[in-house]
N, C-alpha and C positions, 0 to 999 in steps of 0.2 A: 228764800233759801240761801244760806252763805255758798258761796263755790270758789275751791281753791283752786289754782292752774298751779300744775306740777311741771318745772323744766329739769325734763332727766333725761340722758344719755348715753349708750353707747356701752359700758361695763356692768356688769353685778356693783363694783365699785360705786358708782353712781344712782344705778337704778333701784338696791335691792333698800339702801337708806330712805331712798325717797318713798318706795312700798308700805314702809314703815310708816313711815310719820302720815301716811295717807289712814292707814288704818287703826291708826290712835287716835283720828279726831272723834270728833261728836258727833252720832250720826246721821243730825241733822243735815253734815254740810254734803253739798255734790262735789267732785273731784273730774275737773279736768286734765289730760297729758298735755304736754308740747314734745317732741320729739324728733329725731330725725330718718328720714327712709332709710329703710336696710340696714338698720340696725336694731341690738339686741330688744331694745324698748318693742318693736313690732311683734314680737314676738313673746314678750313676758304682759304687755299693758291690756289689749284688745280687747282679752275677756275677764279684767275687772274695771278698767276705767277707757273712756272715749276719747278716742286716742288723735290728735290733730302734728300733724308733722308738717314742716320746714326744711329747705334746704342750707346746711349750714356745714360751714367746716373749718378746723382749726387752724393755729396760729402758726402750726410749723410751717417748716419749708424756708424758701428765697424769693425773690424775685416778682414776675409774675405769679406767682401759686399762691403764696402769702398775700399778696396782692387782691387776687382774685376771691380769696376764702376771707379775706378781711371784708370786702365790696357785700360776699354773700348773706355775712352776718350782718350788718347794716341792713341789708334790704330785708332780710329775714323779720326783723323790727315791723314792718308794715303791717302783715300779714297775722303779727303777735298782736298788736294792739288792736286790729279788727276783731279778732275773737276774744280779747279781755271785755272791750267794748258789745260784741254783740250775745257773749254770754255773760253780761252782768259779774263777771267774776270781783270776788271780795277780796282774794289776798293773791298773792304768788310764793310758790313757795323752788328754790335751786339750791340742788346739790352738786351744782359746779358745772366745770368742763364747760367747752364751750358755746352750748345751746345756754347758758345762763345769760349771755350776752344780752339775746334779741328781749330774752325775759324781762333781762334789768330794764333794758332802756324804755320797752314800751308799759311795763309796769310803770314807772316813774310818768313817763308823760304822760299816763291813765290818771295818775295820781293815786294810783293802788298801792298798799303796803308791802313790800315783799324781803323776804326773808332768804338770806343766801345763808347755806351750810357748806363748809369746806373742811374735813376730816384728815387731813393731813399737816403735819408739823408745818412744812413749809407750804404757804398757802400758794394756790394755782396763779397762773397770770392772769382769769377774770377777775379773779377775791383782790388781787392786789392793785389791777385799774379799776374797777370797777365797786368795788363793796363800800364807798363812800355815798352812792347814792340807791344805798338798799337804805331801808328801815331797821334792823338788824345784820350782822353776820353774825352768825353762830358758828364756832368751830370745834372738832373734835379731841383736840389735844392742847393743850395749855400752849407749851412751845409758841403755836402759831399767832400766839396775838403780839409776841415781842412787833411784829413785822406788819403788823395792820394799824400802827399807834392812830391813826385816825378813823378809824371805824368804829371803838369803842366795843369788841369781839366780846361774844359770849359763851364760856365754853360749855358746850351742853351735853361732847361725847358724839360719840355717832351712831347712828339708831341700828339694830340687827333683826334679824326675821324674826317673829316671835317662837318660832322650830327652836331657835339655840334659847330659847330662857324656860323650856320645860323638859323634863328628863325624856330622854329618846334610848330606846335599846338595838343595839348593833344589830347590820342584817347579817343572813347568814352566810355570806360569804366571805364575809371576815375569816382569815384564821384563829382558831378557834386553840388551846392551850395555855398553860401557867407562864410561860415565859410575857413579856412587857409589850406594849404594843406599840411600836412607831409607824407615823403617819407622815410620809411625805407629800406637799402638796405646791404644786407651782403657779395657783391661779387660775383664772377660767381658759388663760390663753397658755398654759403650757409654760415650761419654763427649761430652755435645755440645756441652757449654763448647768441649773441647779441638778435636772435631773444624772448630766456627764460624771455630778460631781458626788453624786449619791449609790449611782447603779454599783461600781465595781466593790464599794462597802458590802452591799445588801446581802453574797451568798456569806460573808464573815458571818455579818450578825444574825443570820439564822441560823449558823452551825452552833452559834453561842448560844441559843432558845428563845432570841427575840421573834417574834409576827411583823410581818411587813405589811404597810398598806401604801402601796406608790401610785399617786395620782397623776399618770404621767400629762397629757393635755391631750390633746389632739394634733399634733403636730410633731411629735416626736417617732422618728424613721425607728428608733429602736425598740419604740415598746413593743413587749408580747415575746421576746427575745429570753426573759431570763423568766425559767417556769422550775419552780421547785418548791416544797411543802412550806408553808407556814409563810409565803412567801403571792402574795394580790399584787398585780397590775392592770389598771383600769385606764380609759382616760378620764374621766370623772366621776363622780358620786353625787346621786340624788341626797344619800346619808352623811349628808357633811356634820347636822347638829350631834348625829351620833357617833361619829367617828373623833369629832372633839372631843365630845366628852367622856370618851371613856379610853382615848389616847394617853399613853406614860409619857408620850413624849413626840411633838411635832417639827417637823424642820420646812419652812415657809418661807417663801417671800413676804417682804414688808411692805407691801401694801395696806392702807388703813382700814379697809370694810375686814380683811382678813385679819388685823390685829384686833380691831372691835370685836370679831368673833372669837380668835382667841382668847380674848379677855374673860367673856361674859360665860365662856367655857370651862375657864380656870386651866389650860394646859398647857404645861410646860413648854417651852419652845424653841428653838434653833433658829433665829431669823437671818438669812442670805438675802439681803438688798440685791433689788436689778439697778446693776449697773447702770443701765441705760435708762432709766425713769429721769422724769422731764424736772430738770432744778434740783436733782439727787434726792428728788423728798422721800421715797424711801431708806438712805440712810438716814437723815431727820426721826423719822417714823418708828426703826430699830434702836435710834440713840435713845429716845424718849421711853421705849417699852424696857432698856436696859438699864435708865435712869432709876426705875422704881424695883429692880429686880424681878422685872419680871420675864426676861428673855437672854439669851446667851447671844454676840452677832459671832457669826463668821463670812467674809470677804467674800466672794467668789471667786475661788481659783483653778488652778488646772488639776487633773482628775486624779495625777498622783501627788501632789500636795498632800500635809497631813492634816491640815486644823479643822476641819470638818469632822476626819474620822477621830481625829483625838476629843473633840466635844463631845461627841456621840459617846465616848465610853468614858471620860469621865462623867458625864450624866447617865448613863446605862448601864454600868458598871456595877454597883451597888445592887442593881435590880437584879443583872445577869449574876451575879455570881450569892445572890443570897445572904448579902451584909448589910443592906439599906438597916438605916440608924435613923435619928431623929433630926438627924441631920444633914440626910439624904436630899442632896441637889434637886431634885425631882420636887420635892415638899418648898424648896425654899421658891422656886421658878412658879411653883401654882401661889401659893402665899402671894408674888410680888404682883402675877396675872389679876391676882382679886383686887389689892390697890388701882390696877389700870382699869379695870372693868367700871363701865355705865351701863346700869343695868338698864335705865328708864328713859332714855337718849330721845326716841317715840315721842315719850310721853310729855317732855321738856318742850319741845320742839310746837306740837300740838299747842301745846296750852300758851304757844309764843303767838302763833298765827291767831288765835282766836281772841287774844287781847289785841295783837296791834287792828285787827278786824272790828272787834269793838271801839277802839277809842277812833278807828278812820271814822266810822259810821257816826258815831256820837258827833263830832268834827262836821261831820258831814251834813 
């Protein structure tokens, strides 16, 4: 029986691509985790795949800490290669961050084929030390192969839940009304730049007849503060594929699993880069969805700044006031979202591991 070991970590970002490609293979193969304690993986992997964790931690930091998290990935390796080894596994498959490490290296000394996915423009610091001695990288956005010239990248997209590639109907606590629908969203971690920089807009454009649906996170002191008709706050949604897709219009961070889903959604979008992401790769990430038209960026700024709310009604505008043409912004941002969309990112991916699995075995 083939069995893939899956190293995923730590975000939706990371884990839900990896979900993917696990349930586009063949279903002959078995599916191992690698992962780490106390995090998100513990809790999403358990009850469909057997889940094996390691102590591992990243690259940030100084001194002694970086030091120490560096020592911990090394030795992490041990323990990776004994269960590649003691469960016969056929391939490896990482979608990054830093549990990819222990993957690469004891795959490699296995002499197992394994496959790193990196989903953002600018690729991570294990893709960039490390993806010479994968069997492939695969990555999700063109941009990122200027910067891997020796790994020979392959861009396959980045895989999404199979929820966003079939039609979903709103729940009901949507606002409900003819006015447009905008969707703010900051991520699984909250976003409170973004959301400072959206709340004081929000009673405007409901006076004007737009629906709000603000996804504030879980970590924001202010939610649950501004309560009035046509007008949701949550800290998250189970209905994320339905609130894409039937969104006039989203204002998001630029993270990759969330532009993947906006893509494959077709909706319009507003992207605010987090400042503070590691190698700015979500600006990367915004330049590349604005490259093809399919995304508007605005900076993050302070809460009375205006270029947030002036996007917001030049793209809503039309809607709000019942002049949309054929050449209403909204139609051109979903248009450029279908150019960015991989719809089959899964299925790419899949059918990557199970040739380099074959030709190892063949070899073998």
């Amino acid at each position: 029986m083939p069995t893939l070991l899956i190293a995923a970590s730590g975000t939706g970002g990371h884990l839900f691509p990896a979900l993917a490609v696990a349930e586009a293979l063949p279903p002959e193969w078995r599916v191992l985790w690698l992962g780490v304690p106390d995090r998100l993986e513990t809790e999403l992997v358990p009850s469909r795949y057997p889940l094996q964790t390691v102590r591992a931690g990243g690259l940030q930091g100084r001194g002694l800490r970086k030091l120490w998290n560096l020592l911990q990935l090394i030795l992490a390796t041990l323990p990776t290669r004994r269960l590649i080894r003691r469960e016969g596994v056929t391939a490896v498959f990482s979608s990054g961050g830093y549990i990819a490490a222990p993957a690469i290296l004891a795959a490699r000394w296995c002499g197992v084929p394994v496959v790193l996915h990196d989903s953002n423009a600018v690729p991570g610091k294990v893709t960039r030390l490390l993806g010479q001695l994968c069997s492939r990288v695969a990555i999700g956005l063109p941009q990122a192969a200027e910067q891997l010239p020796r790994c020979r990248p392959l861009v396959t997209g980045t895989p999404v839940r199979e929820a966003f590639l079939r039609p979903a109907s709103l729940p009901d606590w949507v606002p409900t009304g003819d006015g447009p629908l905008l969707l703010v969203m900051g991520g699984s971690q909250g976003a409170l730049g973004l959301n400072r920089m959206v709340r004081p807009l929000i009673p405007k454009l409901a006076d004007a007849g737009c629906r709000v649906v603000h996804l504030t996170g879980s970590n924001d002191p202010d939610a649950g503060r501004l309560q009035r008709d046509g007008v949701v706050e949550r800290p998250f949604s189970e209905a994320m594929p339905a609130l894409l897709q039937h969104a006039d219009l989203a204002i998001s961070r630029a993270g990759a699993g969330s532009l993947s889903e906006l893509a494959v959604s077709g909706t319009p979008t507003i992207l605010v880069p987090f400042p503070q992401a590691a190698d700015h790769h979500q600006d990367a990430n915004a330049a590349a969805a604005a490259a093809v038209g399919a995304a508007v960026i605005v900076w993050q700024h302070a809460p009375e700044e205006p270029a947030l709310e002036q996007a917001i009604w030049r793209l809503l505008g039309p809607r709000l006031r019942g002049t949309a043409t054929e050449a209403d912004p909204l139609a051109a941002l979903r248009a450029g979202m279908a150019r960015l969309a991989v719809r089959d990112a899964d299925a790419r991916l899949a059918r990557l591991l199970v040739d380099l699995a074959g030709s190892s075995g063949r070899r073998g």
